[in-house]
N, C-alpha and C positions, 0 to 999 in steps of 0.2 A: 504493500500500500504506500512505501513510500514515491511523492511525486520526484520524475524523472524530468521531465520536460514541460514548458509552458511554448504556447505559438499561437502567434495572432496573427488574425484575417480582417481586411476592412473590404467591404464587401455592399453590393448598392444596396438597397438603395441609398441609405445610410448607416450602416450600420458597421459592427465591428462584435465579432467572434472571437474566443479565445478556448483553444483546445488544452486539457491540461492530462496526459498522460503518465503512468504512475511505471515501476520497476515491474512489474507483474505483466505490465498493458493493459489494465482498465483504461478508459477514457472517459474524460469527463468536460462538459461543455460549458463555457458560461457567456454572457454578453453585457463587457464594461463597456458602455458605452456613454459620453455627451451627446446628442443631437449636434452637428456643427461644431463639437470640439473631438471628433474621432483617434486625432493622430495625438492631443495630448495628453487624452485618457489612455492611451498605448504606451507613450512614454511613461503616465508613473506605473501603470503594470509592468512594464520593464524592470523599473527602479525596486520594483515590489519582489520580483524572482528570486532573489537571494535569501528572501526570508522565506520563501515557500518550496523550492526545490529541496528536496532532503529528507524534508519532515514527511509526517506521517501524512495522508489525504483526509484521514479521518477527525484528525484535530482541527477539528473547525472553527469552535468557539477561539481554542489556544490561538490558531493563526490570525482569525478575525483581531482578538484582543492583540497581536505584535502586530500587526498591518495599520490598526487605527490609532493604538496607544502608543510603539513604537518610534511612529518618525516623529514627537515632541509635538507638531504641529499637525493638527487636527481637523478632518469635517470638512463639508463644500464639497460643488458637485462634482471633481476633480476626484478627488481621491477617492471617498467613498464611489462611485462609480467603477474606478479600478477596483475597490476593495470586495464591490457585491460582484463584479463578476466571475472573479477567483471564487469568492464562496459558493456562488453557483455551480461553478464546476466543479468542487471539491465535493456539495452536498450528491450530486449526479453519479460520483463516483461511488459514493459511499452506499448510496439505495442501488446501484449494481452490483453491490462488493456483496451487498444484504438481500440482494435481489427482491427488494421492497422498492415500493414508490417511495419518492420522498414525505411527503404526507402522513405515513407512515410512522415513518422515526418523530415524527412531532403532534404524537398522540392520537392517530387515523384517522379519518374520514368523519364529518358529522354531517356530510352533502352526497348524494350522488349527481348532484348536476349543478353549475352555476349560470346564471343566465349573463347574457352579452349585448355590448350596445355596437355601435358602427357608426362611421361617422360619416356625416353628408354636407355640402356645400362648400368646401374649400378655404382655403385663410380670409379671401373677400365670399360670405356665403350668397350664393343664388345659387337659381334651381329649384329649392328647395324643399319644397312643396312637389315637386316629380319625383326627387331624388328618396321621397321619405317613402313615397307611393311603391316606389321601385322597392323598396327594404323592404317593407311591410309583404309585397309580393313573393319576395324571398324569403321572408319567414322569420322575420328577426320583430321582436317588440319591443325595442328600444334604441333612439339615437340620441346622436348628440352633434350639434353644428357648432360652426364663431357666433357668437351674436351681431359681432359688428367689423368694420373695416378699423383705420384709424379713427382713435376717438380722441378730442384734446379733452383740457384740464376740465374747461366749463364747454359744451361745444351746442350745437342746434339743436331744437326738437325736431326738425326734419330728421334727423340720423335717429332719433328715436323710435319716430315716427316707424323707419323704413324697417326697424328692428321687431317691433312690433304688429307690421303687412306680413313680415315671414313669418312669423308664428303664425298669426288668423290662418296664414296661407295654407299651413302644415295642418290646423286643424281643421280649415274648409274641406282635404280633402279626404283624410283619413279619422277626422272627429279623434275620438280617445282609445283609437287600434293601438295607436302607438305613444309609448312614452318620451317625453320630450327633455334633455336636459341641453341646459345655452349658456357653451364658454364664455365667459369675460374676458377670458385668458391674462388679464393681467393689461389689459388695454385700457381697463374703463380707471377713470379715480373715481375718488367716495361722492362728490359732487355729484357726478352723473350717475354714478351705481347706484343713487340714493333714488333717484329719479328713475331711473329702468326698473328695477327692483318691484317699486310700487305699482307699475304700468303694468308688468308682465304679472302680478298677480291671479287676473283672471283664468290668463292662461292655464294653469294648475301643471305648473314644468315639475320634473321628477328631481330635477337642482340645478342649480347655479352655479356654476366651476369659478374661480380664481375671481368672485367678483371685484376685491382689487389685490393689489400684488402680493403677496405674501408676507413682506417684511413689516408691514403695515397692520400689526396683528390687533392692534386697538382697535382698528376700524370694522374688524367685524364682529365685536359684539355690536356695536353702535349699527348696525346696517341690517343686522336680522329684528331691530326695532321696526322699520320696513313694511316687513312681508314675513309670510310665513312659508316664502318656498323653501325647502332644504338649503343649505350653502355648503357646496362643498373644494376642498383649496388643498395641496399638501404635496404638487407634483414637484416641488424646487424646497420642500425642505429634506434634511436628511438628517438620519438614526434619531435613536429615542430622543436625545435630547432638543432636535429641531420640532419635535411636537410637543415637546411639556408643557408651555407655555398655550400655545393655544389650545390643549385641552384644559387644560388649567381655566382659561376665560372665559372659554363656554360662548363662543360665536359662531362654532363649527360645529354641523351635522353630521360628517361625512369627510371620510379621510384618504387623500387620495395620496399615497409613498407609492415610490415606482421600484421598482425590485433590480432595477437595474443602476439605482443612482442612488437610494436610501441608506444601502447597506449589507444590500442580498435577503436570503429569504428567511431565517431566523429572526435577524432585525427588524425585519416587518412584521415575523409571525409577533416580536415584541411589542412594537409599535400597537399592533393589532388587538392585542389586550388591554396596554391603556389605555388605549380610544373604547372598551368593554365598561371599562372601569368608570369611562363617563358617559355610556351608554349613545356611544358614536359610533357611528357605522363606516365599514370599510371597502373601500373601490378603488384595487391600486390602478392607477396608472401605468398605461403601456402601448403607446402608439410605435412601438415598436417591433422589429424579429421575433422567429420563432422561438427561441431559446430564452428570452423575458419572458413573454406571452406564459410558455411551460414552467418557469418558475413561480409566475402570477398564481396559476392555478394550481401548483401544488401547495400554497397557501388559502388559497381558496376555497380548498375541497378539506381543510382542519381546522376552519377561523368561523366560527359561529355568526359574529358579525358582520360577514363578507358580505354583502348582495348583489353589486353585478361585478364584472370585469368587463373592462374596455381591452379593444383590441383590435388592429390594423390592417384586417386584410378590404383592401379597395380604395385605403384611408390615400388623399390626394397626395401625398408626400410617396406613396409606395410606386416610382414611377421607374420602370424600365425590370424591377422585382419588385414581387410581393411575400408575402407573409410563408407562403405553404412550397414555395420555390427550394427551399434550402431540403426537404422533409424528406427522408427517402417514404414514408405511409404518412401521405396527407390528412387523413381521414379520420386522424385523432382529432384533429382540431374540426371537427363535424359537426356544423353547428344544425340544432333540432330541434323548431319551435321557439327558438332566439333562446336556446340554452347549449352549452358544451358538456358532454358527459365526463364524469369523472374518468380521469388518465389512469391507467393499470400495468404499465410499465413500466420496468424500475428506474433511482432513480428521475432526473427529472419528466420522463414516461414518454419522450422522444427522441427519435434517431434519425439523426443529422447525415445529409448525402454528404460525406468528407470531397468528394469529386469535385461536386456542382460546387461546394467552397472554394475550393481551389481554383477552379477554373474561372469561377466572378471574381476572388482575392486578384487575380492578374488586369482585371476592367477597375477594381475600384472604386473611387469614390471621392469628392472634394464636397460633403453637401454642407451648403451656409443657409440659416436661415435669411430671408430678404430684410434691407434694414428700410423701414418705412420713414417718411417723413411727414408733416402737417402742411399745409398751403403755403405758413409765411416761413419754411422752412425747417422749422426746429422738431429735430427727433421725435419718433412717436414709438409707443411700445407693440412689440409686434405678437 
């Protein structure tokens, strides 16, 4: 069991792979990845190998604790990033070593299914109203779109307006088939969120993602004074102690840690408790690859407060690959009724074409998020 080797793939559409094989030949998968920081979350996995080649695959907490504790300096989507994806692949190994699913090892299944949302209308949303008709058709009962384009500090109620035509639009045509959740993304400030908030009420949306930035953690108690739709934020913090605080203040319904950027999937199965403890519910975050996606869900299918999981196949970023490309048996990720059945494969309960990697690893990747701006110039958040 002890790891042998670490090797990483950047690979489209954006993403980044990381294979970590052991003295025996287990193999184990994981995926550190930033969105648009690919190559420097590679480098501290780099800087990270000398603490992980050697040892045991099975010590996972031990390595986690040298990987975070170790280099003095701590946290941010940098390192943790690098850090969950090693432990992803360390945990992979280990439920193949046990020939369990991972789920398993952190006290089994309390689900045989989780349901899933999909996402429709692009970073500027239209369409949307087709697009939801098209899901709905296909079998899914829940999305989630932008709400809006660039928003300023204080901006029009035309733009609110326009935010509020797609909705009616979505439920002109599918009424309450499908459940509606509408990113913020971190675009809107409290001014205006304060204002969208109360408009979209009627609507009766399933939640409200990032209504303002994260760091800005006062502002959502103040903002679920509002409205009573759920608010849910948590994709840009990381490990337990980026959420103490705002579970601690009680503005957050719903917690969205990505299993690729938090800390890996222990950390969240952590995470996952003290949001139990304040009777918050969990949805990580994963618009990303197959190998997050499978770590999402091995938390999912042992985490009581889990209720859906997001996940990116068709998602407008997956351009040239998608989601089920990298899979030698697609068909795990089968979605049924807008749910995914529990995985029963050891490990993280998928198995990666090592081919199709290597062969995209040689095409690559450079993806940046677009950086927007407002009319009279000055930076907008994207």
């Amino acid at each position: 069991m002890k790891v042998k080797s670490m090797e990483l793939f950047k690979v489209p559409p954006r993403w980044l792979f990381l294979k970590i094989t052991t003295e025996s030949g287990l193999v184990g998968w994981g995926e550190p990845v930033i969105e648009g920081r690919a190559d420097t979350v590679a480098a501290a996995v780099e800087e990270m190998k000398e603490y992980v080649i050697g040892r045991n695959a099975g010590d996972i907490e031990d390595i986690w604790q040298v990987l975070y504790r170790g280099g003095f300096y701590r946290g941010g989507p940098i390192l943790t990033s690098a850090i969950s994806g090693i432990e992803q692949a360390l945990w992979d190994i280990k439920g193949k070593a046990l020939n369990v699913p991972v789920y398993e090892m952190l006290g089994g299944a309390v689900r045989h299914k989780i349901r899933v949302y999909c996402w429709i209308g692009g970073d500027r949303p239209n369409n949307v109203a087709e697009a939801a008709k098209e899901k709905l058709e296909q079998g899914y009962s829940a999305i989630k779109m932008n709400a809006t384009a660039e928003l300023g500090w204080i901006d029009s109620f035309k733009k609110v307006d326009e935010v509020i035509a797609r909705v009616q639009a979505i439920r002109d045509t599918v009424g309450y088939e499908l459940d509606i959740a509408l990113d913020f993304h971190g675009r809107v400030h409290k001014g205006m969120a304060k204002v969208l908030m109360k408009e979209l009420e009627p609507y009766k949306l399933m939640f409200i993602e990032e209504p303002v930035l994260c760091e800005n953690e006062e502002a959502f108690v103040e903002l679920k004074r509002y409205s009573s739709i759920p608010i849910a934020t948590g994709e840009r913090n990381y490990t337990r102690w980026g959420f103490k605080r705002m579970l601690q203040e009680g503005g957050v319904d719903i917690i969205q840690p990505d299993l690729s950027h938090a800390g890996g999937i222990l950390e969240v199965r952590k995470i996952a408790a003290m949001a139990e403890a304040y009777d918050v519910a969990l949805a990580p975050h994963c618009p990303l690859g197959p190998i997050a996606l499978a770590a999402c869900l091995q938390v999912d299918f042992c985490t009581p407060n889990a209720f859906i999981q997001e996940q990116s196949l068709g998602i407008h970023y997956n351009k040239g690959s998608d989601l089920l490309d990298y899979l030698v048996d697609p068909t795990v990720f089968e979605y049924k009724d807008g749910y995914v059945s529990k995985l029963t494969k050891p490990g993280l309960g998928i198995e990666i074409n090592e081919e199709k990697v290597r062969e995209m690893a040689k095409v690559g990747h450079n993806w940046k998020n677009p950086v927007w701006r407002m009319e009279d110039g000055v930076v907008a958040e994207w």
